[in-house]
PyMOL CGO cylinders between C-alpha atoms (Angstrom):
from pymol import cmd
from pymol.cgo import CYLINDER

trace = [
    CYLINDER, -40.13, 2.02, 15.02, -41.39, 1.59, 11.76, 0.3, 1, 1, 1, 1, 1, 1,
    CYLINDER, -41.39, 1.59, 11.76, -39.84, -0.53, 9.16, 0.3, 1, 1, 1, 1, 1, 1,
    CYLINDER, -39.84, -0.53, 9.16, -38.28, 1.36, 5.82, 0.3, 1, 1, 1, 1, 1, 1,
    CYLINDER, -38.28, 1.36, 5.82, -39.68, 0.45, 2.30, 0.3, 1, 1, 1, 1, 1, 1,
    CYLINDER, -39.68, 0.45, 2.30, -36.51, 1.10, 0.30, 0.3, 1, 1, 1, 1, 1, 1,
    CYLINDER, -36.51, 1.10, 0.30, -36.67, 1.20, -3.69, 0.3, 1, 1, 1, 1, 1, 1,
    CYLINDER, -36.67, 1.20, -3.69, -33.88, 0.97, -5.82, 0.3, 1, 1, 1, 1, 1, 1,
    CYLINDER, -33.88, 0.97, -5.82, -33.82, 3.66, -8.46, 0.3, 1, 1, 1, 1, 1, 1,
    CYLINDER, -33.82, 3.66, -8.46, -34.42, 3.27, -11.64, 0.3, 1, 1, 1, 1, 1, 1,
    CYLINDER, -34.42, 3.27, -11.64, -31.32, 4.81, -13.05, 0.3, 1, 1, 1, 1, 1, 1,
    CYLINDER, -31.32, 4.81, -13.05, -29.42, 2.23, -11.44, 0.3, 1, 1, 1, 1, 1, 1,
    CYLINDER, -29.42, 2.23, -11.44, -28.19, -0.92, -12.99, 0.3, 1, 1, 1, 1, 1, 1,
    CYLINDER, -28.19, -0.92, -12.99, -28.27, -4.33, -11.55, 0.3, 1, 1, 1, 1, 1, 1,
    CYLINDER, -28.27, -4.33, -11.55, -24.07, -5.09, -11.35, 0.3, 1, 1, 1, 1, 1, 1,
    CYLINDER, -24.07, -5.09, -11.35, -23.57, -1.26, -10.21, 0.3, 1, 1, 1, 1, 1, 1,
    CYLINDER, -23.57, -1.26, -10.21, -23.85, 1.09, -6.99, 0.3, 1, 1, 1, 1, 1, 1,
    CYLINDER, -23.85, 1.09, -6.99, -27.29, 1.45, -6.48, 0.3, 1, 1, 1, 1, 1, 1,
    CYLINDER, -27.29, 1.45, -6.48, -29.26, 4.36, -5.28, 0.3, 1, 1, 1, 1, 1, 1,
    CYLINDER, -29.26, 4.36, -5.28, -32.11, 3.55, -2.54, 0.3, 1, 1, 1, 1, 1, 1,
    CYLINDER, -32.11, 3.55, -2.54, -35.25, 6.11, -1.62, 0.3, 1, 1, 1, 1, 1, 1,
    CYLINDER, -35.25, 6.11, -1.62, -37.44, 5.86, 0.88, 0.3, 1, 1, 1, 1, 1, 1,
    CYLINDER, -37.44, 5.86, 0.88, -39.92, 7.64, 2.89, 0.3, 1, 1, 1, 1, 1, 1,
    CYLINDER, -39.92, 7.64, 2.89, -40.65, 8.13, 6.36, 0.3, 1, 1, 1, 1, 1, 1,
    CYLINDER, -40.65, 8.13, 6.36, -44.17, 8.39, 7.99, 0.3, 1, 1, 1, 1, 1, 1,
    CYLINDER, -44.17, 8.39, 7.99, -43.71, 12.16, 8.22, 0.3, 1, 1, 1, 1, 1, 1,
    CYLINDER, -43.71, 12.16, 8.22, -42.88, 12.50, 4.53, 0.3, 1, 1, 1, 1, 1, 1,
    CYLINDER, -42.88, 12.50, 4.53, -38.75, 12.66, 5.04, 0.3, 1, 1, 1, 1, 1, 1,
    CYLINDER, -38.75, 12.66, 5.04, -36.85, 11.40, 2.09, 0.3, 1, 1, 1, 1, 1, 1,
    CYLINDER, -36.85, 11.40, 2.09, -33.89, 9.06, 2.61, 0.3, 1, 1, 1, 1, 1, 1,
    CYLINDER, -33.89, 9.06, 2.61, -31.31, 8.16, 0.38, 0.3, 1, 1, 1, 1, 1, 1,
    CYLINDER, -31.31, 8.16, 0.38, -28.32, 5.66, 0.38, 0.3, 1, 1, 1, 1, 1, 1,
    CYLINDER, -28.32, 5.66, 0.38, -26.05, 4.06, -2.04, 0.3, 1, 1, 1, 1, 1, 1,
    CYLINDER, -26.05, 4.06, -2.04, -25.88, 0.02, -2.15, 0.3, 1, 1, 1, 1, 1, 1,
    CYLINDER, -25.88, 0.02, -2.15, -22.41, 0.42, -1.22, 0.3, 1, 1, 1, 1, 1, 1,
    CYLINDER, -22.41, 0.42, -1.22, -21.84, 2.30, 1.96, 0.3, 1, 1, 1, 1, 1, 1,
    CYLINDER, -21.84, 2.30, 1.96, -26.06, 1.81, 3.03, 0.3, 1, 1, 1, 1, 1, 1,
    CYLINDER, -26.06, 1.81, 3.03, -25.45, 3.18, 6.49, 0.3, 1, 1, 1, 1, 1, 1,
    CYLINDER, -25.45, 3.18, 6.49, -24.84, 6.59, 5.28, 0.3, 1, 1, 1, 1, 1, 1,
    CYLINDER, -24.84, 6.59, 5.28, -28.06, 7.97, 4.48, 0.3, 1, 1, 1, 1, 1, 1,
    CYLINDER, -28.06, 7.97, 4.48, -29.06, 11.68, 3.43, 0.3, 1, 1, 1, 1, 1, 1,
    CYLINDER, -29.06, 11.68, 3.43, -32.09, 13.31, 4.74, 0.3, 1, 1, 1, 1, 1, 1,
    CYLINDER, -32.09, 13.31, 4.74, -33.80, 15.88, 2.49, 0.3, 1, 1, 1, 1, 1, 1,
    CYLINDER, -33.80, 15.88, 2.49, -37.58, 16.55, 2.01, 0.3, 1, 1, 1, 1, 1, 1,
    CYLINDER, -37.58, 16.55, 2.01, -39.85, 16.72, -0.91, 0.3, 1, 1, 1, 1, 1, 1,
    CYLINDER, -39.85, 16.72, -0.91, -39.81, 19.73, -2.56, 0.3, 1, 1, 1, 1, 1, 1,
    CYLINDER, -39.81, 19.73, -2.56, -35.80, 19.61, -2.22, 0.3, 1, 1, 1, 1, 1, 1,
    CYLINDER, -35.80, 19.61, -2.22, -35.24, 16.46, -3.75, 0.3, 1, 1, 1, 1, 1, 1,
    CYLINDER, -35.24, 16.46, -3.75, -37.31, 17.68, -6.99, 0.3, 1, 1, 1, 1, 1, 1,
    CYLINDER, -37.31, 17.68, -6.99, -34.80, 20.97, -7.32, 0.3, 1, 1, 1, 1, 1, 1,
    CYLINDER, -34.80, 20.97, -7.32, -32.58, 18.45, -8.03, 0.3, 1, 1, 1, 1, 1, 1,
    CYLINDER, -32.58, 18.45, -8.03, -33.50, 16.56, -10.08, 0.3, 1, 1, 1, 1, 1, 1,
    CYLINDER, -33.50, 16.56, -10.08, -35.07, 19.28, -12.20, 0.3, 1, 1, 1, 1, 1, 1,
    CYLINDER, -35.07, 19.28, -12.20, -31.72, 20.94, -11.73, 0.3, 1, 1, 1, 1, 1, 1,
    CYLINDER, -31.72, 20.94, -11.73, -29.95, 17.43, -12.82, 0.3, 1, 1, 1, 1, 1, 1,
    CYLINDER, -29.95, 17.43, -12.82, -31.50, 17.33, -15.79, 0.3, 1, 1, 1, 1, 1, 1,
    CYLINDER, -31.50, 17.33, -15.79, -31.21, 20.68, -17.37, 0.3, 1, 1, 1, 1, 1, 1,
    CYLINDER, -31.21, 20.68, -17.37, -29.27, 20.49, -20.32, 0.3, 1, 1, 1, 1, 1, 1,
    CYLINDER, -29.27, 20.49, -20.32, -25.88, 23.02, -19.91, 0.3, 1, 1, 1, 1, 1, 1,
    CYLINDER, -25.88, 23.02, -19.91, -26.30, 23.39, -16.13, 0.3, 1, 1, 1, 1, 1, 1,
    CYLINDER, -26.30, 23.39, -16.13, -23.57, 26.00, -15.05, 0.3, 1, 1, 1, 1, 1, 1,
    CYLINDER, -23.57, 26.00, -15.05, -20.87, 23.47, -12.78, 0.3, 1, 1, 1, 1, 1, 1,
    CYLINDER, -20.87, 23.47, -12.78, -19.37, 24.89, -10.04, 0.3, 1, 1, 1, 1, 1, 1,
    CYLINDER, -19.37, 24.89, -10.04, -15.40, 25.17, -10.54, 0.3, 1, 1, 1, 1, 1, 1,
]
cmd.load_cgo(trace, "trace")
């Protein structure tokens, strides 16, 4: 099995929950937060940059 390269976001501050990515040989994208790391959330490429583009649109309609 091959060893995960996790990075810590950017966004995330040093004395805070942390967000970790990282990428699988087949080009999955994993995500986990520094405090609960053994749940993880699988999404691909393309999905993870919907949102984030849809993060960071200014007045984003929130669902109620």
């Amino acid at each position: 099995m091959t060893e995960l390269n996790w990075q810590k976001s950017t966004y995330s501050q040093e004395a805070s929950a942390c967000v970790y990515l990282a990428t699988t040989p087949t080009g999955t994208i994993l995500l986990r937060e520094s405090d609960e790391p053994e749940g993880v959330l699988t999404t691909g490429p393309r999905q993870l940059t919907a949102l984030i583009s849809t993060l960071r649109t200014p007045n984003r309609i929130r669902p109620a």
